[in-house]
Backbone as CSV, one residue per row, in Angstrom:
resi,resn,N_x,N_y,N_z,CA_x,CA_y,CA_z,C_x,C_y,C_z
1,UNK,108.545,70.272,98.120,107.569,71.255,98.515,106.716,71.593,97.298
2,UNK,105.454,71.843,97.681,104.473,72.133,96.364,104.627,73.664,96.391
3,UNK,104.165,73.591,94.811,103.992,74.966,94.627,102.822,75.957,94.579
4,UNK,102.389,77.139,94.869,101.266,77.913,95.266,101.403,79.125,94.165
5,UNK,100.323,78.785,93.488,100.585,79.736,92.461,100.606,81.573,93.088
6,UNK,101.424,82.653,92.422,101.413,83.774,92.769,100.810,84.564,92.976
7,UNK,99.948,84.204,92.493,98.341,85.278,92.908,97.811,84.816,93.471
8,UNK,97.622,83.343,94.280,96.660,83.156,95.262,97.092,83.154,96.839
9,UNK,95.780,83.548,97.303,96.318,84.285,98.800,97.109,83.190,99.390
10,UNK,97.640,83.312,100.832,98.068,82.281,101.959,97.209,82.780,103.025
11,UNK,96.957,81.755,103.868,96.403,81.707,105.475,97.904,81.672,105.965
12,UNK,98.027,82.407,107.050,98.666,82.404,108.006,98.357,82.068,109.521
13,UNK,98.723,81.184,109.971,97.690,80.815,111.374,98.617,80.563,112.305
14,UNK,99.910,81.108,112.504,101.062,81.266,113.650,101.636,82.777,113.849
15,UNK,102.806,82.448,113.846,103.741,83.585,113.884,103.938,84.502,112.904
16,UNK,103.234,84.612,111.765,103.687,85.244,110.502,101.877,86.064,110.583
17,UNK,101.109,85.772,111.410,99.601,86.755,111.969,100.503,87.725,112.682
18,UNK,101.433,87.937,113.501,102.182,88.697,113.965,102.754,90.142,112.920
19,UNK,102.391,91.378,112.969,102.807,92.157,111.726,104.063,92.466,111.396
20,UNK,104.966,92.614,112.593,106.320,92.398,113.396,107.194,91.435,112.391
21,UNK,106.687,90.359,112.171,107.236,88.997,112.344,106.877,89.059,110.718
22,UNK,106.144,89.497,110.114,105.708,89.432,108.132,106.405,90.105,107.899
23,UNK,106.429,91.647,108.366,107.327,92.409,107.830,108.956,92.013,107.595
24,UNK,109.482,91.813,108.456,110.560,91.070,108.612,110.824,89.641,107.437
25,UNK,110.434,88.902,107.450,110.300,88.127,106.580,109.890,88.341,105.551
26,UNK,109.213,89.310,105.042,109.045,89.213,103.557,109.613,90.692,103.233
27,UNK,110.725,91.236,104.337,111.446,92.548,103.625,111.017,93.645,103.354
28,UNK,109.461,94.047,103.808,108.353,95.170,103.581,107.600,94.658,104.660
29,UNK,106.806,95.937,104.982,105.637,95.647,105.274,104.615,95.709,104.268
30,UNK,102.994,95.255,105.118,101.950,94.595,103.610,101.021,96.428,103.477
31,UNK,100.171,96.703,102.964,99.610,96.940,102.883,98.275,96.268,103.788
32,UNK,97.888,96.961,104.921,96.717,96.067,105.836,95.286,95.981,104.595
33,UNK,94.854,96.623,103.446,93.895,96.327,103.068,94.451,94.614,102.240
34,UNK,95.408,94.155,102.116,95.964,93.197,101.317,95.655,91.699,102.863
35,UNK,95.690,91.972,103.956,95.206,91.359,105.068,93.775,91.324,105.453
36,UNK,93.371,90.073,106.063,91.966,90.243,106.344,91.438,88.797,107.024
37,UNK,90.640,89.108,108.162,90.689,87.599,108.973,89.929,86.609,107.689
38,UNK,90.053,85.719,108.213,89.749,84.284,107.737,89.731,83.143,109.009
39,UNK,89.357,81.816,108.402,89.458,80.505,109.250,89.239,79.691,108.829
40,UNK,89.765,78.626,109.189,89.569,76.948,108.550,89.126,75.964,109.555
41,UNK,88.087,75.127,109.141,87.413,74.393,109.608,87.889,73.194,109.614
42,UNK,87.800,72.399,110.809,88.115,70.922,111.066,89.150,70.804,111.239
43,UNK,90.375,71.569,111.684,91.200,71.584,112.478,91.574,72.353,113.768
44,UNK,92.623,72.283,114.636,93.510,72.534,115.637,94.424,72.826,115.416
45,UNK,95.072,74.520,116.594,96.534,74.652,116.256,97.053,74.136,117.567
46,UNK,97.883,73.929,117.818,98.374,72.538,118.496,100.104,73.348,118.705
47,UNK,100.908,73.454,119.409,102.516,73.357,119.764,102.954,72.298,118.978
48,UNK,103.961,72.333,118.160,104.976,71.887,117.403,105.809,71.074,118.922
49,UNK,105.768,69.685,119.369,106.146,69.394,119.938,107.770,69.687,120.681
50,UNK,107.510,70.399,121.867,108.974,71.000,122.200,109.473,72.314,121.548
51,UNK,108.342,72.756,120.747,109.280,74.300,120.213,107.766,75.261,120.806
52,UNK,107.612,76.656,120.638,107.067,77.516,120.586,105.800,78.118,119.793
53,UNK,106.244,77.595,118.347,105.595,77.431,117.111,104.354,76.580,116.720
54,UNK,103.526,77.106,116.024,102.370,75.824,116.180,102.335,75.415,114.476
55,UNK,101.763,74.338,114.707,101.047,74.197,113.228,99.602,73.056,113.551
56,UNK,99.139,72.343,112.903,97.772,72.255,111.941,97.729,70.909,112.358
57,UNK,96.497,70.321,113.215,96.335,69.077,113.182,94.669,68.726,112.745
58,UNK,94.304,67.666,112.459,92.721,67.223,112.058,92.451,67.486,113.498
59,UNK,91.155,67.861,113.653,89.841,68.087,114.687,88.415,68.257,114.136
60,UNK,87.635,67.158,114.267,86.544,67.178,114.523,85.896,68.182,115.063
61,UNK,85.145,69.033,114.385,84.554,70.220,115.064,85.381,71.869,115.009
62,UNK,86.982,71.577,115.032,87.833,72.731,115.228,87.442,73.719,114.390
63,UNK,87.991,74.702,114.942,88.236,75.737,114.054,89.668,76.988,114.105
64,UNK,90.247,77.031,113.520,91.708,77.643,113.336,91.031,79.378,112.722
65,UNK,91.159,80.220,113.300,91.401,81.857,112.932,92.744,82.100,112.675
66,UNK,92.787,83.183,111.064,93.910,83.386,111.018,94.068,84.305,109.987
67,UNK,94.974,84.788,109.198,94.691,85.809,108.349,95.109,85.247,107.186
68,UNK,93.966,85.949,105.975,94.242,85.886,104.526,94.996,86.671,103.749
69,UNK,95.900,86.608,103.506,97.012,87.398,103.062,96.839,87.408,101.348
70,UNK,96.684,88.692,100.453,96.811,88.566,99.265,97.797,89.438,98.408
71,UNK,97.836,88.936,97.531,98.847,90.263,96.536,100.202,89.399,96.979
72,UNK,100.768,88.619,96.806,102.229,88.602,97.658,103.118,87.918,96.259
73,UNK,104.062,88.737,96.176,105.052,88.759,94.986,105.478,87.300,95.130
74,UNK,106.169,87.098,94.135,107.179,85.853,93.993,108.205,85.622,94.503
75,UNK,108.368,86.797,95.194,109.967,87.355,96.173,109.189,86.939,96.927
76,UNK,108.217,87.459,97.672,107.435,87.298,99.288,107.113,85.468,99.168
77,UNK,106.919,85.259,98.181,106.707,83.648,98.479,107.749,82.992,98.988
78,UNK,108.938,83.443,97.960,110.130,82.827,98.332,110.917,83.240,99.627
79,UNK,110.796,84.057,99.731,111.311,84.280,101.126,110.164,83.941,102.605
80,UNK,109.232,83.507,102.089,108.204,82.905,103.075,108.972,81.559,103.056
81,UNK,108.951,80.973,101.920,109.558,79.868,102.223,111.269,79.221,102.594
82,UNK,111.682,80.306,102.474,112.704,80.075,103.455,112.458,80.435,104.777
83,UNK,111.917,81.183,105.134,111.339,81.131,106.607,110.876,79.947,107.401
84,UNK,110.105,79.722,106.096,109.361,78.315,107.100,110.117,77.129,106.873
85,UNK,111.659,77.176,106.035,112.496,75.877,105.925,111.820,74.551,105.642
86,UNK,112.695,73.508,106.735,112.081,71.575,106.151,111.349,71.705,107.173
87,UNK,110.683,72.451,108.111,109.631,71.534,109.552,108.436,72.090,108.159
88,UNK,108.229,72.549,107.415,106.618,73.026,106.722,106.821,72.736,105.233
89,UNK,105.689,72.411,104.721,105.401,71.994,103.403,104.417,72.689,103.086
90,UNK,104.284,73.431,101.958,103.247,74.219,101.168,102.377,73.299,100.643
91,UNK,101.146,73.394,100.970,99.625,73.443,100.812,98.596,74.212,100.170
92,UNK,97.562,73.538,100.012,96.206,74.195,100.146,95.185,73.908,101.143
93,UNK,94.376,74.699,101.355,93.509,74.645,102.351,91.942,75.637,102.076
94,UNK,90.693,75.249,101.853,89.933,75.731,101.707,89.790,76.879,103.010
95,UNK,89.398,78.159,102.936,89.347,79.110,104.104,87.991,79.851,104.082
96,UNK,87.410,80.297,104.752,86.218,81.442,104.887,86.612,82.632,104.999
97,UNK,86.432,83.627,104.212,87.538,85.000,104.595,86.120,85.741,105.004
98,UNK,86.247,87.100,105.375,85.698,87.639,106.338,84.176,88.084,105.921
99,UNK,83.639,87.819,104.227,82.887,88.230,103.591,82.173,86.552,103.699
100,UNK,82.436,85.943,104.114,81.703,84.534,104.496,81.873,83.953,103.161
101,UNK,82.980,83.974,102.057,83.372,82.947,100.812,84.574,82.159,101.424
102,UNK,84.166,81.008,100.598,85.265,80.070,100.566,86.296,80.452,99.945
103,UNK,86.921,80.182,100.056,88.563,80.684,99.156,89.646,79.553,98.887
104,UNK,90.008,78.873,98.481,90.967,78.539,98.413,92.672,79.115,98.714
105,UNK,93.504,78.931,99.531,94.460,79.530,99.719,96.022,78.485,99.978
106,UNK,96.989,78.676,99.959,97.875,78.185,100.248,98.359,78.499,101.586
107,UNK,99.174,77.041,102.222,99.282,77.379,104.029,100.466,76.550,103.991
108,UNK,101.396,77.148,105.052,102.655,76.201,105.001,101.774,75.008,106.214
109,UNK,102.180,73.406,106.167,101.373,72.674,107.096,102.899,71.723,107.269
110,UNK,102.736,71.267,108.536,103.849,70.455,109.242,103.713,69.080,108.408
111,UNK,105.001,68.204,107.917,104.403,66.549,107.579,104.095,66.004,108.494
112,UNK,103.335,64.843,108.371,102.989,63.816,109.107,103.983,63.889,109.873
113,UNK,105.672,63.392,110.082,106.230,63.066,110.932,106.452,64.345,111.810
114,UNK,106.326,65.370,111.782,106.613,66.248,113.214,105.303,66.424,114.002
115,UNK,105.908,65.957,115.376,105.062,65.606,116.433,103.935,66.760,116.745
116,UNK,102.862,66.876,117.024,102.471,68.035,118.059,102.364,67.483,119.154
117,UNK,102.382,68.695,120.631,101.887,68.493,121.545,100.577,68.735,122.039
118,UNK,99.943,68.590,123.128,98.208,68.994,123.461,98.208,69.603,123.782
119,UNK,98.951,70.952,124.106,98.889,72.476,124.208,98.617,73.455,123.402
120,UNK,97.388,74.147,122.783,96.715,74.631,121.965,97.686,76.005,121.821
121,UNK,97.670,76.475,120.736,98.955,77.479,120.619,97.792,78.545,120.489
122,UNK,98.140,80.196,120.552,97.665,81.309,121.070,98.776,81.916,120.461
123,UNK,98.570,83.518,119.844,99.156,84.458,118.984,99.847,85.219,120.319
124,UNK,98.765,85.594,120.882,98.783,86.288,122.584,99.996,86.147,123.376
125,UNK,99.982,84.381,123.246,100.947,83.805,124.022,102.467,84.018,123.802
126,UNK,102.311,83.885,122.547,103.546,83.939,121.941,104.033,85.141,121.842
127,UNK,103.223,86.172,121.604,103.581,87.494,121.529,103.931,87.867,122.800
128,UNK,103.495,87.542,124.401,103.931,87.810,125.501,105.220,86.966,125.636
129,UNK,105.416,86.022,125.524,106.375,85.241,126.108,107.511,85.243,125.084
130,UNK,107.608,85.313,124.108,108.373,84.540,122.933,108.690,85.513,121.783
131,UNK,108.003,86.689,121.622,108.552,87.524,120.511,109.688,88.301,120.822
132,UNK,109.987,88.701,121.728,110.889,89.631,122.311,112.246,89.338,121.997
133,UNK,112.588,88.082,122.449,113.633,86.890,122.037,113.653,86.552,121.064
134,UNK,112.525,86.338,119.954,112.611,86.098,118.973,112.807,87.184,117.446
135,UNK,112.342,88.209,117.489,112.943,89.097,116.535,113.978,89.473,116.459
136,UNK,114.943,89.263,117.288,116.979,89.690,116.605,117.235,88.510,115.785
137,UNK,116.613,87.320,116.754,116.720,86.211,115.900,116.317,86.292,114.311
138,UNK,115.183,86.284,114.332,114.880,86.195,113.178,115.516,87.891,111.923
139,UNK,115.528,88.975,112.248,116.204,89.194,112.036,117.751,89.106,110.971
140,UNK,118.057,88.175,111.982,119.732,87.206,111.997,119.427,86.339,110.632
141,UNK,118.574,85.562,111.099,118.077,84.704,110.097,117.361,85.125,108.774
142,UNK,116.786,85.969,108.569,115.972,86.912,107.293,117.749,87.393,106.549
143,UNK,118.676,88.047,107.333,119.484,88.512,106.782,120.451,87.780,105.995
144,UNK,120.240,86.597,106.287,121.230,85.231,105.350,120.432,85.063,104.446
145,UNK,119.269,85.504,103.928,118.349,84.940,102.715,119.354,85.251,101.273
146,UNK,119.432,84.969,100.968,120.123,84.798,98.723,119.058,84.513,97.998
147,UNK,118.692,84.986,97.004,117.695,83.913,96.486,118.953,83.202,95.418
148,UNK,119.712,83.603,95.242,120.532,82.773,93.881,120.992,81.781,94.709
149,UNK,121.134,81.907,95.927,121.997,80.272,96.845,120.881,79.153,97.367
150,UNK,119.560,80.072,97.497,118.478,79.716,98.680,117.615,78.694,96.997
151,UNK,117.450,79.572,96.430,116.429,79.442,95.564,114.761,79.288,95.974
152,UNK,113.929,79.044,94.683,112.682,79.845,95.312,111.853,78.995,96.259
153,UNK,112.457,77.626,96.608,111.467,77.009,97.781,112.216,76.983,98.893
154,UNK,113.682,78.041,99.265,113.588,77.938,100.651,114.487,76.579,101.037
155,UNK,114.645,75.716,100.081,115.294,74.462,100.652,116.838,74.101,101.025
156,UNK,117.317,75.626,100.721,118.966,75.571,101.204,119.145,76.239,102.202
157,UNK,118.005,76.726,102.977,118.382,77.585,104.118,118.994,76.870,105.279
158,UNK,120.181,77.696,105.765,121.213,76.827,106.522,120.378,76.511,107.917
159,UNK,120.847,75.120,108.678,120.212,74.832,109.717,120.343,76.232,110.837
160,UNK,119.060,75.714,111.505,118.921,76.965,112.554,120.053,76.259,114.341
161,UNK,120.615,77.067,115.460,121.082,76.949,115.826,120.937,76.022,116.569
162,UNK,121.683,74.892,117.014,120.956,73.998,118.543,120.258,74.554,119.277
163,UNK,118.835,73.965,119.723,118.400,74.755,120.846,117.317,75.498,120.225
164,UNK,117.263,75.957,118.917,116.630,77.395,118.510,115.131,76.824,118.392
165,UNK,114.497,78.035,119.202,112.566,77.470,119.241,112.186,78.837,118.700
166,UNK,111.190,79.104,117.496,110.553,79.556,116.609,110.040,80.445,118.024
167,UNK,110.961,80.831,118.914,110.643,81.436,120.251,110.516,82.885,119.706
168,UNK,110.354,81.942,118.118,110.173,80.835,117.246,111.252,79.980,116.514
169,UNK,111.905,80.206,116.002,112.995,78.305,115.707,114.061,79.198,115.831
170,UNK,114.666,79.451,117.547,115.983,80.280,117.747,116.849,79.825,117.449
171,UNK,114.722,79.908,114.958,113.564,80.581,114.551,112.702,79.633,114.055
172,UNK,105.074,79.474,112.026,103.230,79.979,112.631,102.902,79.247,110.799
């Protein structure tokens, strides 16, 4: 997994746009002036084939809305990235934040090998159908974080349960 230096923002463009779902995962809530829309051009968010969760495919024309997240400690990284485990790999991604600049930011993005499906993913959606079920979960899962076992990319976090959809991966 690459690394994203500490002071520069992340796009968030799934489940972690959810305020519910950040707080939880990064152990606080943010400060909303530290949030602020954004979007990235020339892609699609797309269903993570068979789970709940979306991530990031090329599109001609697309465009992905999502939020620019800044200020986020070295703790909040690391525990972002145990959140997002082996389906996501840390990135960059040029973004437009709401003042119409480019920005450079870091984004967790799926590898090549995990599938999407052609069902365009929605915050909405997920928040009606799928959060309800999904926060004890996650929860469950935030509460096993170590950083002395996990360490800071997240890559020892124990597998999630058979079955488990980011309903989200039962645990964006």
């Amino acid at each position: 997994m690459n690394a994203v230096a500490t002071d520069a923002p992340m796009f968030f463009f799934g489940t972690l746009m959810d305020p519910d779902v950040l707080a939880l995962v990064l152990g606080h809530a943010l400060d909303p002036v530290r949030i602020e829309p954004a979007f990235v051009r020339g892609v699609r968010r797309l269903h993570v084939a068979g789970r709940s969760y979306p991530m990031l495919r090329p599109h001609p024309g697309g465009r992905v809305d999502g939020h620019l997240v800044s200020g986020l400690s070295a703790t909040d990284l690391a525990r972002l990235a145990y959140y997002e485990g082996w389906e996501y790999d840390v990135g960059t991604v040029a973004v437009t934040d709401a003042a119409g600049r480019r920005v450079i930011a870091g984004l967790y993005v799926c590898p090549p090998h995990i599938q999407a499906d052609a069902r365009v993913w929605r915050l909405d959606r997920w928040q009606n159908v799928h959060k309800g079920v999904y926060l004890p979960r996650l929860r469950q899962l935030m509460a096993g974080y170590d950083p002395a076992a996990t360490g800071a990319d997240g890559a020892k976090r124990p597998p999630l349960a058979p079955g488990a959809t980011r309903g989200r991966r039962t645990a964006g």
